[in-house]
TORTI-292814 format. One line per field, with one value per residue (C-alpha): residue in one letter; x, y, z. Coordinates in Angstrom, 3 decimals, always signed. Layout:
<sites>
res: A|... $
east: X|... $
north: Y|... $
up: Z|... $
</sites>
This chain:
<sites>
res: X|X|X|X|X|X|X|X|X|X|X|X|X|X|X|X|X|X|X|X|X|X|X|X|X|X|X|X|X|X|X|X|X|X|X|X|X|X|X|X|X|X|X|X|X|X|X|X|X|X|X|X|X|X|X|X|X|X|X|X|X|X|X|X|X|X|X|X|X|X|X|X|X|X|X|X|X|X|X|X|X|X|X|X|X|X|X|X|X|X|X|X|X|X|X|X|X|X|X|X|X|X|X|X|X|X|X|X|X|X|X|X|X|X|X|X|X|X|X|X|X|X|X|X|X|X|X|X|X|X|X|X|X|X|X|X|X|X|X|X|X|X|X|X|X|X|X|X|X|X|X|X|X|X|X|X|X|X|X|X|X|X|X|X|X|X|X|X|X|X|X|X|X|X|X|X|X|X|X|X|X|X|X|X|X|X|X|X|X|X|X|X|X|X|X|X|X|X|X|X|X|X|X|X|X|X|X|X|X|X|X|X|X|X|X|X|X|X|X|X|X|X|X|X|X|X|X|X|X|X|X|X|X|X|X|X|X|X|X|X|X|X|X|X|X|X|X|X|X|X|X|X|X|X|X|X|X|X|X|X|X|X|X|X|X|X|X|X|X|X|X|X|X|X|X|X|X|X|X|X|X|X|X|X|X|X|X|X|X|X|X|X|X|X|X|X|X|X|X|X|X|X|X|X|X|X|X|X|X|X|X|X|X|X|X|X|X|X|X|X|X|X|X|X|X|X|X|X|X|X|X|X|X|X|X|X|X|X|X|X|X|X|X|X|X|X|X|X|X|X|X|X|X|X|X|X|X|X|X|X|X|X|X|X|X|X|X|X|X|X|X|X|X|X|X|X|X|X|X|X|X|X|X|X|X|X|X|X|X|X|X|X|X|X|X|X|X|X|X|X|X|X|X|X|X|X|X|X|X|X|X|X|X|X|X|X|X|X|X|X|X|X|X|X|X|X|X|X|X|X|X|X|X|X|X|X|X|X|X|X|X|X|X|X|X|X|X|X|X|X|X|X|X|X|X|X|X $
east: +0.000|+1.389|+2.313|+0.805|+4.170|+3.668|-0.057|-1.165|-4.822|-5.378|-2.995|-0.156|+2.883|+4.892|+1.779|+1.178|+4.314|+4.311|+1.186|+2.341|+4.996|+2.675|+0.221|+2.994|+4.298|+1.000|-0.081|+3.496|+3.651|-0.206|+0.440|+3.784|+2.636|+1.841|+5.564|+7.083|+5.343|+6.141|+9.892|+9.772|+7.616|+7.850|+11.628|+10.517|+8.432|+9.223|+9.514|+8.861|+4.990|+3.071|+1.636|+4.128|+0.867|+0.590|+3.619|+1.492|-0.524|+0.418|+1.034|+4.603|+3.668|+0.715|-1.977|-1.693|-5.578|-6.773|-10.243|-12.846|-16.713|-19.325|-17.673|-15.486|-11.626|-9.362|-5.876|-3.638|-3.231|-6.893|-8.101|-11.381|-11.481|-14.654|-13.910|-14.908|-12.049|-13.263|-10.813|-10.969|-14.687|-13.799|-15.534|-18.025|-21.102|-19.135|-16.304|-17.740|-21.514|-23.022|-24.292|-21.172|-19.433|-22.251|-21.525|-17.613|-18.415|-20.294|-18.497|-14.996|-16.210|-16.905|-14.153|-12.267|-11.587|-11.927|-12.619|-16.390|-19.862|-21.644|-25.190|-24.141|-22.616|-25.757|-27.702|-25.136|-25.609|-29.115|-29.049|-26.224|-28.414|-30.848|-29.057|-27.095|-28.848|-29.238|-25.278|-23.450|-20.894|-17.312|-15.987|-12.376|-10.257|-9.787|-11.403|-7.732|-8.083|-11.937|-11.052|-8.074|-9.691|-12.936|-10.298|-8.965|-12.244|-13.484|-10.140|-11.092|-14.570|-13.747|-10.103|-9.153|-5.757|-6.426|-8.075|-9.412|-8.944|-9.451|-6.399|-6.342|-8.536|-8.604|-8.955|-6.521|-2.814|-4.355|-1.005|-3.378|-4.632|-1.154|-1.184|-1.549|-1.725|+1.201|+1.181|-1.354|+0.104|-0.387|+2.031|+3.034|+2.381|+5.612|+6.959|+6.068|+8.413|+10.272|+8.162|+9.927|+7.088|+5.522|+1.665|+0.616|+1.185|-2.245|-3.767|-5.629|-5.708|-7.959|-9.522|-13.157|-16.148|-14.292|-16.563|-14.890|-11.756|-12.887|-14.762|-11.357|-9.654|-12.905|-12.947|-9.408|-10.851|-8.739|-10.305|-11.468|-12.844|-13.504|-12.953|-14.447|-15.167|-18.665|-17.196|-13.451|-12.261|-8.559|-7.727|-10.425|-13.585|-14.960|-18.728|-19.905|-21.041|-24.442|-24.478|-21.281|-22.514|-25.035|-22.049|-19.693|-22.527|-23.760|-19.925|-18.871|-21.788|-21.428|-17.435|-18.027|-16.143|-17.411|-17.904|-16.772|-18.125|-15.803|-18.258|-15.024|-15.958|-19.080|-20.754|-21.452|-23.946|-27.196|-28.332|-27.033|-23.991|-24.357|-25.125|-28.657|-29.305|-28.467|-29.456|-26.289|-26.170|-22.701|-21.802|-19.505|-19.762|-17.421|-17.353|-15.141|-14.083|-16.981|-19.093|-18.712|-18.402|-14.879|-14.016|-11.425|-13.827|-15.010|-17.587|-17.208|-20.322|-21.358|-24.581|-25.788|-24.517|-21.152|-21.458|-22.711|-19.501|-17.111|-18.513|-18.316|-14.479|-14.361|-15.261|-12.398|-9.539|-7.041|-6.841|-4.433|-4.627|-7.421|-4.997|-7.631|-8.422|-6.775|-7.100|-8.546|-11.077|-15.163|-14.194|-16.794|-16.139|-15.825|-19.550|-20.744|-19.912|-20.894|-24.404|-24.850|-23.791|-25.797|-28.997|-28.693|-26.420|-26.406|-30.029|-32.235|-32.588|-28.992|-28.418|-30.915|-29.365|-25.865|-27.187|-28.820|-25.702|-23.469|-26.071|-25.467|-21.525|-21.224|-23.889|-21.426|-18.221|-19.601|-20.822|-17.110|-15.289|-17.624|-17.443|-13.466|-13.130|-11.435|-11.093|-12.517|-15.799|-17.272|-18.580|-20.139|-21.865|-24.056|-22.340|-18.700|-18.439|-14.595|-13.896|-11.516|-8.799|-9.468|-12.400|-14.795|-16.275|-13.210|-13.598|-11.346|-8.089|-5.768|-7.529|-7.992|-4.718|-3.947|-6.211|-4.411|-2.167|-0.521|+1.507|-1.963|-3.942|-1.676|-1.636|-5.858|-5.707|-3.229|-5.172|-8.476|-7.025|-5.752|-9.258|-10.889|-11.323|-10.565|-10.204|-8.819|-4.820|-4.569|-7.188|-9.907|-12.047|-15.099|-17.982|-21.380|-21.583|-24.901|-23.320|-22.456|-23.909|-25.424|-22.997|-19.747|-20.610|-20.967|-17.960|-16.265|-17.472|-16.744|-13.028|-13.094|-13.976|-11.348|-9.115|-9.838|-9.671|-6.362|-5.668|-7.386|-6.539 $
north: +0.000|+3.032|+5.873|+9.446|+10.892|+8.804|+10.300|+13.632|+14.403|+10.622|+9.931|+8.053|+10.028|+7.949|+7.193|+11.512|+11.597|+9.036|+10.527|+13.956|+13.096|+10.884|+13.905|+16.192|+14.094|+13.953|+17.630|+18.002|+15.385|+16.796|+20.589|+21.049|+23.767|+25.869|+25.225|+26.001|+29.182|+30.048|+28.954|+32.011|+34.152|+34.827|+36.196|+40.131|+39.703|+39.465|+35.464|+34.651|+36.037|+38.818|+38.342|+36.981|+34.608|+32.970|+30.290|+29.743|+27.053|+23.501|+22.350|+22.159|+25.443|+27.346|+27.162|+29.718|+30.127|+31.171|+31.298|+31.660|+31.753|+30.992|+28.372|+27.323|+27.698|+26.428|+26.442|+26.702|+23.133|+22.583|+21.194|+22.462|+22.494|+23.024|+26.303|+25.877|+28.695|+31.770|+33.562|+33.461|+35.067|+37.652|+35.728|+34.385|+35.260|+33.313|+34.677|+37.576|+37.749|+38.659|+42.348|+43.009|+42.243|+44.255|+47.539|+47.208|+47.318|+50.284|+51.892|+51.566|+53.773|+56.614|+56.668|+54.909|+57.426|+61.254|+62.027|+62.496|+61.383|+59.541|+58.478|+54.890|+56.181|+57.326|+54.921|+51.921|+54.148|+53.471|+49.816|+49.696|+50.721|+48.581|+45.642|+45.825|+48.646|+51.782|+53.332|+56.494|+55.006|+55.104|+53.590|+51.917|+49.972|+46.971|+45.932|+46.703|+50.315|+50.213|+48.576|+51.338|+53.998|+52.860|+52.651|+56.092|+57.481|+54.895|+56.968|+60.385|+60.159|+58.235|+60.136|+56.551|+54.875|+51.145|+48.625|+45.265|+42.235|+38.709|+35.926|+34.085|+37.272|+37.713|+42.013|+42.024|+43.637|+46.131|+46.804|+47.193|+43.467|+41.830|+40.808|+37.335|+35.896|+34.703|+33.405|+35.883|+39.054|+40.893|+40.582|+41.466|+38.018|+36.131|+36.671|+40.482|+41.657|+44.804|+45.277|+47.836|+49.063|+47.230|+46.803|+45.950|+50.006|+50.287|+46.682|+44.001|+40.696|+38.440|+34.634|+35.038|+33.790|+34.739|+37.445|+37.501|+38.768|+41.608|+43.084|+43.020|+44.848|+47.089|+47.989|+50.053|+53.231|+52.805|+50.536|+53.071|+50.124|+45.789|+45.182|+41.557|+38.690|+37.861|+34.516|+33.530|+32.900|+33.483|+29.426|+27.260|+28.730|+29.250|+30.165|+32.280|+30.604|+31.414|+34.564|+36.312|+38.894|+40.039|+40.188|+42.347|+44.494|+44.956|+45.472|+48.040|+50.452|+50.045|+50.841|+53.615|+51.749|+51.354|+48.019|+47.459|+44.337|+43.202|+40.760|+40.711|+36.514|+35.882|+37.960|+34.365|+34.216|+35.358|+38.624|+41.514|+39.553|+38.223|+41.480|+41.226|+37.422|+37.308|+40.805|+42.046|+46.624|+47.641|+50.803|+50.591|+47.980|+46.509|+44.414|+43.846|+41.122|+39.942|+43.015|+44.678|+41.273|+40.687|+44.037|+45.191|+47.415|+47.746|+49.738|+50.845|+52.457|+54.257|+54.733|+58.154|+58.606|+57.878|+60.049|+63.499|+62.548|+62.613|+65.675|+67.278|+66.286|+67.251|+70.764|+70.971|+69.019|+71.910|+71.690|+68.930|+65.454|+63.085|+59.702|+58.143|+57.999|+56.867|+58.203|+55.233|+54.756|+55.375|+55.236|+54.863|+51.536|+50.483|+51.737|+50.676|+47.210|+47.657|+49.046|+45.828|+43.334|+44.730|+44.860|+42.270|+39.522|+40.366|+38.763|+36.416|+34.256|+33.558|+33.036|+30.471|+28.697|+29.043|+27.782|+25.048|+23.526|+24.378|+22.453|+19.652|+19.900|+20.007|+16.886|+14.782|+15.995|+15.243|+11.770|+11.216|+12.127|+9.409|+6.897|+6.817|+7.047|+10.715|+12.511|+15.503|+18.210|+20.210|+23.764|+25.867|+29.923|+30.333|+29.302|+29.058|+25.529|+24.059|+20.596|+20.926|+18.141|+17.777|+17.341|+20.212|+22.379|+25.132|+28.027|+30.161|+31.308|+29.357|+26.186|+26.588|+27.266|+23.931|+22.637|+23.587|+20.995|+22.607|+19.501|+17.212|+19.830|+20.783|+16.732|+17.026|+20.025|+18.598|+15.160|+16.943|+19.380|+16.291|+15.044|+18.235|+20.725|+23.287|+25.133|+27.538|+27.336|+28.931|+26.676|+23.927|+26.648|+26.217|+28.491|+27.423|+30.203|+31.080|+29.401|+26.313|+23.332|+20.335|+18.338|+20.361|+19.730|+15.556|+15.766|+17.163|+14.911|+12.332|+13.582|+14.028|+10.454|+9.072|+11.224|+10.150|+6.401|+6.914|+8.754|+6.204|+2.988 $
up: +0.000|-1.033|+2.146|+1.620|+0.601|-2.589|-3.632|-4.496|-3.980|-4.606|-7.389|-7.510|-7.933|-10.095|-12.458|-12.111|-13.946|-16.532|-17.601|-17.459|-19.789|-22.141|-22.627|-23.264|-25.867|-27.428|-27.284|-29.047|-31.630|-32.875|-32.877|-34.852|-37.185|-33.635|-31.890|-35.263|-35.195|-31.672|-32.486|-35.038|-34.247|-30.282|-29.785|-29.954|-26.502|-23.519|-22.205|-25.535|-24.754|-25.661|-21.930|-19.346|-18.131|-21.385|-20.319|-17.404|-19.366|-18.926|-21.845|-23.459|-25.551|-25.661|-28.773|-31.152|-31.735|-35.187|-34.590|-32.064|-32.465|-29.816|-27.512|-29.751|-30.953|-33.448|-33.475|-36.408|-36.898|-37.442|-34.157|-32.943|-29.044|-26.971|-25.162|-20.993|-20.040|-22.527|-22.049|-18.079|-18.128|-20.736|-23.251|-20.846|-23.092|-25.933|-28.622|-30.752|-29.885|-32.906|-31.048|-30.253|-33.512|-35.172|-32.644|-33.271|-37.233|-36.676|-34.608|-35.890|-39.044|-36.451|-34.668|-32.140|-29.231|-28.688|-25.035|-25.309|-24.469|-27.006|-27.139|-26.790|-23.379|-22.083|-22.747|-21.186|-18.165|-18.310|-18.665|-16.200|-13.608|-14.925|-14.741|-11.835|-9.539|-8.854|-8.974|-10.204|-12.638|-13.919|-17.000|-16.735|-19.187|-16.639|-13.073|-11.748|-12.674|-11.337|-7.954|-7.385|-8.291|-6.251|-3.468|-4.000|-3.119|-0.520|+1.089|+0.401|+1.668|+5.251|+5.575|+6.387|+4.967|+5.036|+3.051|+4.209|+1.501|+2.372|+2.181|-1.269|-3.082|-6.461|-7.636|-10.471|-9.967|-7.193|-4.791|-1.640|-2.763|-3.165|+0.868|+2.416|+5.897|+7.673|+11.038|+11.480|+9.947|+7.402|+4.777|+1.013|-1.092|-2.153|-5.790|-5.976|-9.188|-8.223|-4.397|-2.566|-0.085|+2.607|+1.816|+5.137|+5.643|+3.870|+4.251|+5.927|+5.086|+6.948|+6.171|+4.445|+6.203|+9.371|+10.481|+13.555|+12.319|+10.327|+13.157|+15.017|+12.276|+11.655|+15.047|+15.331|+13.100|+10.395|+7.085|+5.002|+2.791|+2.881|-1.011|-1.507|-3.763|-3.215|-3.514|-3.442|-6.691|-6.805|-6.390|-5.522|-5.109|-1.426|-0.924|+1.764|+4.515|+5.838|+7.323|+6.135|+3.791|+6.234|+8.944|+6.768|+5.417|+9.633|+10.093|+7.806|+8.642|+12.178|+12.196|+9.436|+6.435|+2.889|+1.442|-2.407|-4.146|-6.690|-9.729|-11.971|-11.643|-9.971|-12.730|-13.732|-10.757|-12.826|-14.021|-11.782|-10.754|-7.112|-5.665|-7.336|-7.421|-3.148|-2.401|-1.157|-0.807|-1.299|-1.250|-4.186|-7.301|-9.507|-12.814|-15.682|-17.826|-19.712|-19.350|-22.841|-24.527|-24.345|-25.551|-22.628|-20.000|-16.814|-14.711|-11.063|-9.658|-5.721|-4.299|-3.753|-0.853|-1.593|-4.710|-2.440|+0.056|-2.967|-4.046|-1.007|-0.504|-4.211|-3.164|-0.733|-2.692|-4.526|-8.251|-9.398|-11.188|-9.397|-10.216|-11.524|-14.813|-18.358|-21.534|-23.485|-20.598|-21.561|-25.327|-28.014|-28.870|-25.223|-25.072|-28.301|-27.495|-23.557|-24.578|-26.779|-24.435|-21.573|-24.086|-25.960|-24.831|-20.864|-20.910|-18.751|-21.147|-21.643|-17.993|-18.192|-20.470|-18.861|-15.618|-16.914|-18.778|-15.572|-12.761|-16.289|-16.253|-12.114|-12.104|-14.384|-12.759|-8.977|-10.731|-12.427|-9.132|-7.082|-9.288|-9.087|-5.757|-6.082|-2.474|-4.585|-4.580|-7.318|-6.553|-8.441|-8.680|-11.763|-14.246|-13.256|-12.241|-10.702|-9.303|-6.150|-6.099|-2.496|+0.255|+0.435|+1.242|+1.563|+4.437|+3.208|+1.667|+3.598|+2.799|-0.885|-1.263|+0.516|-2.207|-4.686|-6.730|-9.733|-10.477|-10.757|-11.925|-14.811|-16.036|-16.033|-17.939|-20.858|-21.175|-21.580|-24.135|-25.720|-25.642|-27.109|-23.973|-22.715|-19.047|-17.400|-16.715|-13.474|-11.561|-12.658|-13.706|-16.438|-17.515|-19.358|-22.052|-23.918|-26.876|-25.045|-26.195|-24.274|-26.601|-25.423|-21.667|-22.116|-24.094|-20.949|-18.674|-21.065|-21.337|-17.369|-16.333|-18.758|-17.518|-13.592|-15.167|-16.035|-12.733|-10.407|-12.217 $
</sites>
């Protein structure tokens, strides 16, 4: 009988890597045209990568894609691959929605940028407040710009320096978010590039669901802000436990600090993100990603009463630049293609259908991982469904990244590319798009319980 030291989440380790090296082998041998390409093509960037996290993938070499349409890719040596990562929710409502491809044709004849309102920007604020409540809104490039300069105010109106985030969270390449928990202290996360400043100066970081804990650090005067995940996405996922959004919302307002809810990934929670499907009243909202259709945008809104504060410090602040702000921000295409996502792909009925194939693909996972024996869990919000290569349910950051297991996760990934599929590199992340078919999802379930046959032979 094999001792622990010789599995990982279940596996064998010396099968773990004579797969690994099989798959590899096989993703190779079938994609030369791809590494050829790389091999020529990829010395003027950086790493060899237009985007440092594109040799994050698993494989030997990434797939040079040279098409995408609904949820569906294909490479450039033919293979057509059933797309559950799009693009890491920025193609959640599928590649090039036919809206959105129809308001970039029409807008790109009118101009690209020019620092001014268009129609098409009125009326997204419109159906932003329609869809996700009644907020005074921004338009950013990215949720990282949203969720700093949401934090930028959050300090101007309270006067207050701090921010709280919870361990493990997920708000883009925010500095104030780049903390962890060790031993109990705040500190800046290992394998910062170039970090010369201690974060903890203006952060928090406590577990999530540990209500507890934040009104400890609430209670000392000084979070101007508790910037959260309505879920914890960052590794693998954690739900709220019952209770905890009520406690932080109780919290905050009681100890005088805002409370930011960050959608970037639980937009896949239903129409209005999770703040409208559970209710939830922050005082400031964020969402990017997906939210103009995979055209690169974000919104960050505030309640009035965080809008007549800012005004008021507004009135007191001397002339100068705010910080926030960039110049391709709340261009015409950005709102061309926001306006026709929120109105016509952003719909019920395409949640619907989403949430239908996800409670499809989490049923056949959770059935897979049974059926092999596989100390696993499946969780899912909405759409966004992720199997957990360990017992569940998670608590919080500390435990999911306990969960985590790049070495066997990156093995599943490259034998269910192999087999057609695709998910998300950085965890066992899949989404349910509206162009997802019911044929896609049993093909990755199919591809899944092979895979944990091979795994658990």
């Amino acid at each position: 009988m094999l001792s622990d030291p010789d599995l990982i989440a279940g596996v064998p380790a010396a099968r773990l890597a004579r797969l690994a090296l099989r798959e590899a082998r096989r993703f190779a041998a079938a994609r030369p045209h791809s590494h050829k390409t790389l091999e020529q093509g990829a010395a003027p960037f950086l790493g060899r990568v237009p985007m440092h996290w594109m040799k994050d993938w698993p494989m030997p070499f990434p797939l040079v894609v040279a098409s995408a349409q609904g949820a569906r890719l294909e490479d450039i040596d033919g293979f057509g691959i059933d797309d559950f990562c799009l693009g890491d929710t920025g193609s959640m409502f599928g590649h090039s929605p036919a809206p959105v491809a129809k308001a970039i044709r029409r807008q790109a004849t009118r101009g690209l940028t020019y620092m001014l309102p268009t129609e098409d920007a009125l009326e997204a604020g419109r159906l932003l407040t329609e869809r996700f409540g009644a907020f005074r809104w921004q338009i950013a490039t990215t949720a990282t710009d949203a969720n700093r300069f949401a934090l930028r105010v959050a300090r101007a109106v309270t006067g207050r320096r701090k921010v709280l985030v919870f361990n493990g969270c997920y708000h883009g390449t925010v500095d104030d978010a780049m903390v962890a928990l060790d031993g109990g202290r705040t500190v800046n996360r290992p394998g910062l590039v170039g970090q010369v400043t201690d974060l903890s100066d203006v952060a928090v970081s406590v577990e999530f669901n540990d209500i507890a804990a934040v009104e400890a650090a609430l209670a000392g005067g000084e979070i101007a802000a508790v910037l959260t995940e309505p879920v914890m996405t960052n590794s693998c996922m954690v739900l709220p436990q019952a209770g905890f959004h009520d406690g932080l919302r109780t919290l905050t307002r009681r100890y005088g600090a805002l409370l930011i809810v960050d959608e970037t990934h639980t937009i896949s929670s239903g129409l209005g993100g999770y703040t409208r499907v559970h209710s939830l009243s922050p005082d400031m909202f964020v969402v990017g990603k997906c939210v103009a259709g995979g055209m690169p945008a974000a919104v960050w809104g505030v309640t009035d009463d965080v809008a007549a504060r800012l005004e008021t410090y507004d009135a007191t602040r001397p002339p100068g630049h705010s910080g926030m702000g960039t110049t391709l921000s709340a261009n015409p295409m950005q709102f061309a293609c926001l306006r026709a996502t929120l109105d016509k792909v952003m719909t019920a009925k395409a949640y619907a259908h989403m949430e239908k194939g996800a409670r499809r693909l989490e049923a056949g996972l959770a059935a897979a991982i049974v059926r092999h024996g596989a100390p696993w869990h499946v969780v899912r919000v909405g759409a966004r469904v992720e199997f957990v290569c360990a017992p569940g349910p998670l608590r919080n950051g500390t435990q999911a990244a306990a969960a985590h297991q790049p070495q066997l996760e990156g093995v599943i990934h490259t034998m269910l590319l192999n087999r057609g599929c695709l998910i998300a590199p950085f965890h066992n992340m899949m989404l349910v798009s509206p162009a997802t078919k019911k044929a896609q999802i049993d093909r990755l379930i199919a591809a899944f319980d092979e895979t944990l046959s091979e795994l658990f032979a």
